[in-house]
N, C-alpha and C positions, 0 to 999 in steps of 0.2 A: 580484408585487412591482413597485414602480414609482418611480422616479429621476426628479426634475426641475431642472434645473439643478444639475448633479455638477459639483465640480473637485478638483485634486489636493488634498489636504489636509483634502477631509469627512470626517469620521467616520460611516459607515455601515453599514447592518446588508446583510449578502452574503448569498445564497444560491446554496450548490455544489451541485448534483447533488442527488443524496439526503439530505444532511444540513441539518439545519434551520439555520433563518438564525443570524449569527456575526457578532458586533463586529470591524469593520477600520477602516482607516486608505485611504483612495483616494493611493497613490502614483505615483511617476516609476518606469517598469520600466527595469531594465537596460539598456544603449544598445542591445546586441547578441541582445534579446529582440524577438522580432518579434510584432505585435501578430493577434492570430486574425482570418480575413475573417469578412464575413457582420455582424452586426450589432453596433452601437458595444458597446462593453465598457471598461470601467477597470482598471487593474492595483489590486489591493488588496493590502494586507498585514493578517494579521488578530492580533488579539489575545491571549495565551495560550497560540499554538501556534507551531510552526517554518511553518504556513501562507504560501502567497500563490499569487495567481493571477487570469489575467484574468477579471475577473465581468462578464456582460451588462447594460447598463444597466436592463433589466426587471427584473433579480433586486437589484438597490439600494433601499434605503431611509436617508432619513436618518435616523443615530443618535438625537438630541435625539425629531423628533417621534413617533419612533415605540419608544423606551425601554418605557415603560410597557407597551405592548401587547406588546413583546419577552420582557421578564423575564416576564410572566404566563401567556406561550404556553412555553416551553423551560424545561426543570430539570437540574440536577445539578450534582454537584463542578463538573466542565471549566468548564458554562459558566458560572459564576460568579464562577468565576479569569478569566475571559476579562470579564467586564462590570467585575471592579473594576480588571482592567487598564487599561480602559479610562478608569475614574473617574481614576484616580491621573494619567495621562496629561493629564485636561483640568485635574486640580489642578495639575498643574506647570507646561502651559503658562498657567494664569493668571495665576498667581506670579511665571512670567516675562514676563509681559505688562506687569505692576501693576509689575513693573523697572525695565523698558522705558522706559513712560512716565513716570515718573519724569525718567530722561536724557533721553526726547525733549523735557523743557519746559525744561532747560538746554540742548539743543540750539535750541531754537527761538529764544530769548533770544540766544545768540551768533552764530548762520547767517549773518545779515547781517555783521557784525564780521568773521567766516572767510572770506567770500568762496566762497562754495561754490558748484558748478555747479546748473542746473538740474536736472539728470540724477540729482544725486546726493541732493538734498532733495527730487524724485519718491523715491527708492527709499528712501529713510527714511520719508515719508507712510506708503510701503503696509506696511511694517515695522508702522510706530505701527497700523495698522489691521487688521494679524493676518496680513498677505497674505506669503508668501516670495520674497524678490528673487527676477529670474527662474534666476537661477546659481543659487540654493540647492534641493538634492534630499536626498530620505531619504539616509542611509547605508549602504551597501550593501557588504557583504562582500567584497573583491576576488576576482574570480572567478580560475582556475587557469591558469597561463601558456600552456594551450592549452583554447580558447574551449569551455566547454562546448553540446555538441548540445541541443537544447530541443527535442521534439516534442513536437507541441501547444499546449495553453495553458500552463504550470508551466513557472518557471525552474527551475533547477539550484541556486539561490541558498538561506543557510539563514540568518534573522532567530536569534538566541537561545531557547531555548525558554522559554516560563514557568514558574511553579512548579507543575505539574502531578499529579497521582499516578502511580505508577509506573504502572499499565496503559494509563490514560488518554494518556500523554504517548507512550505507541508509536504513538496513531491520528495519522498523519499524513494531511493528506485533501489528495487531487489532483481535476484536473478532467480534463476528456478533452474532447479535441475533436469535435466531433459530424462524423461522416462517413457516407460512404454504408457502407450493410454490403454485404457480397455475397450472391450471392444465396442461399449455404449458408446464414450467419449469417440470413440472414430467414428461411429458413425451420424453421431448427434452435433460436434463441435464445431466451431466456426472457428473459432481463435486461430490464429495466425504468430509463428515469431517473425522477427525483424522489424521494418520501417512501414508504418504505416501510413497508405496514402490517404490523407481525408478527403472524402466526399465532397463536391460542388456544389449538394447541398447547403442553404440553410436550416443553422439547426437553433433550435429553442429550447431552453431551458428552465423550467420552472420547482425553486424550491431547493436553498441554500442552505443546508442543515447539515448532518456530520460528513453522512453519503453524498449528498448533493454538490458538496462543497469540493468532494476529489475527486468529483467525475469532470465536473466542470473546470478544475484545473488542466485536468487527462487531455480531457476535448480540446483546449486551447495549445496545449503545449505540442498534440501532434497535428496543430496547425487547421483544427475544425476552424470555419465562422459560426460563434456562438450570440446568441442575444440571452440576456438571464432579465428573470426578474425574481425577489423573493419578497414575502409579506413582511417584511423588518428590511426597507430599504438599504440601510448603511452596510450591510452582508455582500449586497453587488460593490461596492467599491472596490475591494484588493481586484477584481476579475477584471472591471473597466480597465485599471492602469495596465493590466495584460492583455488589453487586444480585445474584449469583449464586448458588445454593444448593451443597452438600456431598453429594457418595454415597460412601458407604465403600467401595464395590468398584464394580466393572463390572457384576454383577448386581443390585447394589441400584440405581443411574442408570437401568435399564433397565426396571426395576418400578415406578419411581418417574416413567417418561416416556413422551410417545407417541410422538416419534419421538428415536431415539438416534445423534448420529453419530459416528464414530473417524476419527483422522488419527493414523497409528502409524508407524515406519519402515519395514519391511521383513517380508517373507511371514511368517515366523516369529513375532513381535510379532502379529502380528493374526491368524494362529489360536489366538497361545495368548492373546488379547486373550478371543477368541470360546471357546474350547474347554475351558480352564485354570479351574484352583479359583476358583468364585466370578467365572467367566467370565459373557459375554455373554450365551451361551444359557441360562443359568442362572434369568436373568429373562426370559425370550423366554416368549411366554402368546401364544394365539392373537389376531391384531390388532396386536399390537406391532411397531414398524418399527427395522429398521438400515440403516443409511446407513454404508458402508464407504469413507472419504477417502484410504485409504493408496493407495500405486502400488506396486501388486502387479502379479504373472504373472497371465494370465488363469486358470489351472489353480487358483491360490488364492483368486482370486476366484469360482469356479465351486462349489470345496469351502465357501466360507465360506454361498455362497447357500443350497445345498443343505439343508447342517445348521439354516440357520435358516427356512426356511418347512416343513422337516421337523417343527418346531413348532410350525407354525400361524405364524408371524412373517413379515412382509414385511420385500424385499429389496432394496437398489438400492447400487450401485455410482459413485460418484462422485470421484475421485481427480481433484485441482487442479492446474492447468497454474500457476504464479509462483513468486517466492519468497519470504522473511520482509518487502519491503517490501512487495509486492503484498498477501501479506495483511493485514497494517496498514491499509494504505489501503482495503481492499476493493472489489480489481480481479484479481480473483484469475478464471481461466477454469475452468469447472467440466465436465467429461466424465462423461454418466449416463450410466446402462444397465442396463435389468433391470426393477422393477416402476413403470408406466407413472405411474398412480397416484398413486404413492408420491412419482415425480417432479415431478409438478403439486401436491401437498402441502407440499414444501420450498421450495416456488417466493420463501416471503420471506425464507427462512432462503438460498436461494443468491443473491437480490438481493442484502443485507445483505452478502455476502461476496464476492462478486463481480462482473462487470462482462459476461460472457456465462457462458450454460450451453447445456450443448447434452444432448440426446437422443439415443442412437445407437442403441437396441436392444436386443437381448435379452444376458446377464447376459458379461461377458468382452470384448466391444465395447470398452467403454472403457477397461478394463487395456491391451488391445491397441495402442488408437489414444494414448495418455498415455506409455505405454514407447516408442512412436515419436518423440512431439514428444522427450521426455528424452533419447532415442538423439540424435536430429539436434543437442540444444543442448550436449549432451557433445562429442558428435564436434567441433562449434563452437569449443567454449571450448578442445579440445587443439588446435587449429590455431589461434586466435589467440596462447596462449601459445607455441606451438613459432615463431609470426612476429614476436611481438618477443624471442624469445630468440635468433634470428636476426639482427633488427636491431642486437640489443647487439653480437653477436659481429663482425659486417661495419660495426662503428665508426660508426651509423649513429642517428639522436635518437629514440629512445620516443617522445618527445612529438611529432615531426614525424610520426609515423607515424601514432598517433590521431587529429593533429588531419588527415591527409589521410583518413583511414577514414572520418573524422567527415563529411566533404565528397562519399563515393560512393556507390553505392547499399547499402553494407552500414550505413549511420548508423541508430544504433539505443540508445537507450538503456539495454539491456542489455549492447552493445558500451563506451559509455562505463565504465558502473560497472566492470565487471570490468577494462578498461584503466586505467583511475582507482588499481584497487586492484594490481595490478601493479607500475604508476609509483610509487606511494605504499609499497610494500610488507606495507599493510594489508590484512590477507585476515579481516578479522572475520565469522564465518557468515553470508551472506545465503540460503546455499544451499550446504547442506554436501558436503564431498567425497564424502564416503563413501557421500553419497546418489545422488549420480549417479554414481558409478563402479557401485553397485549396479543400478541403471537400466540401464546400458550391459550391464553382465552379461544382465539378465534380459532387455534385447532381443535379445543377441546368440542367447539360450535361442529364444527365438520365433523368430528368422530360422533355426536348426537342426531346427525342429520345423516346417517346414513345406518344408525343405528348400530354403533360402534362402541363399544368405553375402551376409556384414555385414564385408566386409576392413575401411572406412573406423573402422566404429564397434570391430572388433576391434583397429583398432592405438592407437583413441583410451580402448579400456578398457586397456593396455597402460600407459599411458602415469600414467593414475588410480592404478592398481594401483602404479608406482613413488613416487606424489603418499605415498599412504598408508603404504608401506614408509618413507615418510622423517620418518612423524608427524605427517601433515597431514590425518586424516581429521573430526577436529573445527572446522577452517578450513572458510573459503569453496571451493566448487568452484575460484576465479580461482587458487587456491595451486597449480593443477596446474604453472605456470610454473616453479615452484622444479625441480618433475622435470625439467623441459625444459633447465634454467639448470645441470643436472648436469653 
């Protein structure tokens, strides 16, 4: 795509990352939004969605000339609430325009008579001629009394959303800033930018919960064939209305697909996901693939391989490093391990949901190495709340304290949110307690079975465990603060 003479206020068609191009608005960013190096870019706001973000001026088109060619290439509900947003927007401003002018030819009539400066009937011309005095900018939400961290391209800032569908309106889509990887990530990663092509696979899905929920939007929007099923039927609904098919059990999805994945809570849930009446293996037939998402103990993940290529079925282990916004967005870190294959097969089903995947091995790898990162982000999150439940007690400002974290090298915006929800005292699931208190358990399990201690992470599962005794295991992991705040 290509941009010639952009300024604030065209209407033009964006391209982010993998998602196809998207009606915006080229606006004025935030004062305290810094603009990404490396090559010109505009800040957009787009149409339809809570979007915005800096776009390269290579990935711009103007709206007007290139409409036609837009609507004919892109389909669906989203984007067509996002094109008559657009429409409705150029009807109002003409409406106000055809106003305008109006006043500006009684204006013009009397200017002399008023005595008006130079200055000031310049800034009415460019008014009459569509242009924005130079003081006047979009509207912008007031940001939070202590300055939000912005990594990357993406404010922290949220436009209104449109009238969306319920599924549709979770895909919130971020940009990332293109950096060097290291030399792990080059050599382990699969992810992909741009347009991904989805696989002529079918694929299956079992298991519609925070993560589940925005993988399987991911998958449909970059045009997977998905079937879902989850054990609280009415979950599959918002998917069906998008294109998704129905399996009455876990072994019908499985018959019905070539490769099947699951994202369950906890060991138990995903053998008897696999094991149980009208389980997984049930439709497991020689050739058929599972793909196991949950973050389980390596030991469960080693029993679930087994029993399934004991059928002839192939195997691979994949459990996702983010939480319900990463999935959304799909930037979600993916950890394989097990059939090599199988890996290179899912390869647009983990683009699609993701932003890297990695390779580690043979089958238990990646449970291993996924209960590590969740131990270390557990043990994180009881030490940031045990430090402003400290600051409150030593009479000391929450907000002063974020916005200096925000300033050191722990600035991160996983730090922000959960500080954010702390301050706010909204702990809405982004990432459930119960789930990484479970995490921390089953690492603390692995560090005993290899003859290891885990003090840090046993006194931060310590801590979970009081989160949960107080009624807070269907909250955000950030509720651990209430334990703290005892």
């Amino acid at each position: 795509m290509a941009a010639v003479s952009l300024r604030v206020g065209d209407l033009v068609w964006g391209k982010l990352g993998r998602y196809p191009p998207w009606p915006g608005k080229i606006v004025h960013p935030p004062k305290d939004l810094k603009k990404p190096r490396g090559k010109k870019c505009f800040f957009v706001k787009f149409f339809g969605t809570e979007d915005h973000a800096w776009i390269k001026v290579d990935q711009l088109k103007s709206y007007h000339l290139y409409k036609e060619e837009m609507i004919k290439s892109t389909k669906g509900k989203r984007f067509q609430q996002a094109v008559d947003a657009v429409e409705e927007f150029i009807k109002s401003k003409v409406s106000a325009f055809a106003s305008s002018d109006d006043k500006s030819r009684h204006f013009s009539s009397d200017s002399k008579r008023q005595n008006f400066s130079p200055a000031e009937i310049s800034e009415h011309s460019a008014r009459k001629r569509g242009r924005p005095p130079k003081e006047e900018k979009d509207a912008y939400p007031e940001p939070s009394t202590v300055k939000r961290l912005v990594t990357g391209p993406v404010a922290g800032y949220k436009w209104k959303p449109g009238s969306c569908s319920a599924i549709i309106q979770k895909l919130k889509t971020t940009a990332e800033e293109e950096t060097e990887s290291t030399s792990i990530q080059a050599a382990d990663s699969t992810a992909t930018n741009g347009s991904v092509i989805p696989t002529d696979k079918r694929i299956g899905f079992l298991g519609l919960g925070l993560m589940g929920s925005g993988i399987v939007a991911n998958l449909l929007k970059m045009g997977h064939t998905v079937t879902v099923w989850n054990r609280t039927g009415e979950k599959c609904d918002p998917f069906l209305q998008e294109g998704a098919r129905l399996g009455r059990t876990p072994a019908e999805v499985v018959s019905m697909c070539d490769i099947t994945l699951s994202c369950i809570s906890d060991p138990k849930a995903a053998k008897d996901l696999v094991l149980g009446p009208s389980g997984v293996l049930q439709g497991i037939r020689p050739g058929k693939c599972y793909v196991d998402m949950s973050t389980v103990d390596p030991e469960t993940s080693t029993e679930i391989s087994q029993v399934i290529t004991s059928r002839g079925g192939r195997f691979l282990e994949a459990p996702v490093s983010g939480n319900r916004q990463l999935s959304e967005n799909g930037m979600l870190v993916i950890l394989a391990a097990g059939d090599k294959a199988l890996f290179d097969e899912c390869s647009s089903c983990f683009q699609a949901m993701g932003k890297k995947s990695f390779y580690l091995g043979e089958v238990g790898s990646a449970s291993k190495m996924m209960l590590i990162v969740n131990m270390i982000l557990g043990s994180f999150m009881a030490s940031v709340a045990e430090g402003f439940t400290l600051a409150k007690k030593a009479s000391q400002s929450q907000e002063v304290l974020l916005y200096v974290l925000s300033q050191g090298p722990l600035a991160s915006s996983f730090l922000d949110q959960k500080c954010q929800s702390i301050l706010q005292g909204n702990f809405k699931p982004d990432f459930l307690l119960k789930h990484i208190q479970k995490d921390l358990r089953l690492a603390i399990a692995m560090g005993d079975s290899v003859n290891h201690s885990t003090p840090m992470a046993a006194a931060a599962n310590e801590v979970f465990k009081k989160a949960k005794a107080l009624d807070q295991s269907e909250n955000d992991m950030s509720a651990v603060y209430l334990a703290c705040n005892q």
